[in-house]
N, C-alpha and C positions, 0 to 999 in steps of 0.2 A: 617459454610456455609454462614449463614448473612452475617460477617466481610469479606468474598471473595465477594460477590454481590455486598457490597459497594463499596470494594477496584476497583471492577470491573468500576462500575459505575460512582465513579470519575476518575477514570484514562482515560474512554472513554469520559463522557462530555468533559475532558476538552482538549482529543486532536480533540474531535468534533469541539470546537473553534481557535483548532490550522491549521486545514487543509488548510490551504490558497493557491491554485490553484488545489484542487482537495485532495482527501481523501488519495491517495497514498502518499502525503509528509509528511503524518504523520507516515509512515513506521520506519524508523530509532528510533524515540520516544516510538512505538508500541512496537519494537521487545527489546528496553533498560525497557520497565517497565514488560514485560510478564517476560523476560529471564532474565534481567541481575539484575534488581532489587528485584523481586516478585517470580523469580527460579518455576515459572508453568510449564515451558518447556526450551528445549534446542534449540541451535540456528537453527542444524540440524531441528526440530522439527517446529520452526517457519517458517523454509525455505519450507518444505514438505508444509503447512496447505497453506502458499501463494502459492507455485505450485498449488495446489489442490483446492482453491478459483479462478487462473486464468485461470484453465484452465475447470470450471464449467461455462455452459451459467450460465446469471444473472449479477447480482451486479459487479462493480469492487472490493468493498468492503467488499465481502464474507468471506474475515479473520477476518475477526471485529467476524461476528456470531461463525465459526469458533473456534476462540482462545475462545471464552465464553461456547461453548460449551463443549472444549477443559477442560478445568478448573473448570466450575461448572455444567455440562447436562446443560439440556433445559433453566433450570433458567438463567443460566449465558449466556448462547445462547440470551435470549430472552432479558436481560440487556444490554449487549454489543449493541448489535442491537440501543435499543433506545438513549442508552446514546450516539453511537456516531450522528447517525443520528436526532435525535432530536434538539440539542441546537444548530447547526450549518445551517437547515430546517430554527429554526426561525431570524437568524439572517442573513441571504438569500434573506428571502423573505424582512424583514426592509431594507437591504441594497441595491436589486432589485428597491425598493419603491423609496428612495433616488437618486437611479443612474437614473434611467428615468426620478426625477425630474430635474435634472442639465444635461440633454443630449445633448442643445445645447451647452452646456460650452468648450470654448475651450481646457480647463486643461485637463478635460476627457481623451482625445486622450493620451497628454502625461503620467497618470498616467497609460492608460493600457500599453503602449508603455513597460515604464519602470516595470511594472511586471511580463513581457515575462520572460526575464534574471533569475528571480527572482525562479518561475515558476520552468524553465526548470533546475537549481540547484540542486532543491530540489526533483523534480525527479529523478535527476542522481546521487544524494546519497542517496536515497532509493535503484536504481537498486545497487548500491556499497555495498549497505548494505545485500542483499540480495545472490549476485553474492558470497562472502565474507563466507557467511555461507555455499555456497552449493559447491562451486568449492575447492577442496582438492587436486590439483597437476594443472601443467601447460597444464596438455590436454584438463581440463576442461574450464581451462580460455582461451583458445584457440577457444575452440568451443563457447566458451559465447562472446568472445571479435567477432568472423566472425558473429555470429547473430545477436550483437548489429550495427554492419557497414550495415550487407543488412537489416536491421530494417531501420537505419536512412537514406541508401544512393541509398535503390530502393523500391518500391510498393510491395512488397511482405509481404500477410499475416502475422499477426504473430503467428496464429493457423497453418499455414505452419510452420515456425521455431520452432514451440514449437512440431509439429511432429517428425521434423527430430533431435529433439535435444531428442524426446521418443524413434527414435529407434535408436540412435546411441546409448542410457543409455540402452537397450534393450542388446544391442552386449556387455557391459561390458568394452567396451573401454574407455580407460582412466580410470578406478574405480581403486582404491588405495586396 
């Protein structure tokens, strides 16, 4: 059990230091050391636990506790937690510290400019990553590809879509 609370704890510090635009880009990285590496669960299995994190209020990051608790009870719940959230807390707040001190600088502007792109990548192969594990025929990608368009292309909820995508999985359509 110790040697899983390690494994647990460096695997999360150190995608804690990898999240660069938010804790979801570190999804893809997440679901290669739970599953493909470390075999705690399957992909199936990852894709359920982030359902089931996004569509609980709270955290974005609800899978982090999730997959720990997933793998080792409370203990590993309660490691996940800190290790992702911890080391990346403090280099937040240093980095916070530094950016208000250079906020007339005109560089600023271009480097946030340029990590929109960057950003918005790495969310979109997390959702790949995720869409990947859960969609098993062309009905499903069907129904994930019209969600992700009125996601991006109108103001509608996405507690709205993630309804209508529980009761069309409700009716068993599309299921292989």
């Amino acid at each position: 059990m110790t040697d899983t609370l390690v494994s647990l704890a460096l695997i999360f510090s150190q995608l804690s230091l990898l999240a660069f635009g938010g804790g979801a880009t570190t999804l893809p990285e997440m679901q290669r050391q739970v599953v493909e590496v470390h075999h705690w669960m399957s992909a199936v299995e990852f894709s359920s636990l982030f359902a089931l994190a996004q569509a609980a209020p709270g955290p974005n990051l609800m899978i982090v506790t999730l997959i720990g608790w997933h793998v080792a009870g409370w203990p590993g719940a309660l490691v996940t937690t800190i290790a992702k959230m911890g080391p990346s807390s403090i280099v937040t707040l240093l980095g916070l510290h530094l950016w208000e001190r250079f906020k007339d600088r005109p560089w600023r502007r271009y480097v946030q400019a340029g990590l929109v792109p960057v950003t918005t990548g790495i969310v979109a192969a997390s959702a790949m990553l995720i869409a990947k594990a859960s969609d098993t025929g062309w009905v499903l990608w069907a129904i994930t590809g019209a969600c992700a368009a009125l996601g991006v292309k109108t103001r509608v909820h996405p507690l709205w879509l993630l309804l209508a995508g529980s009761l069309i999985g409700l009716t068993g359509f599309g299921q292989t």
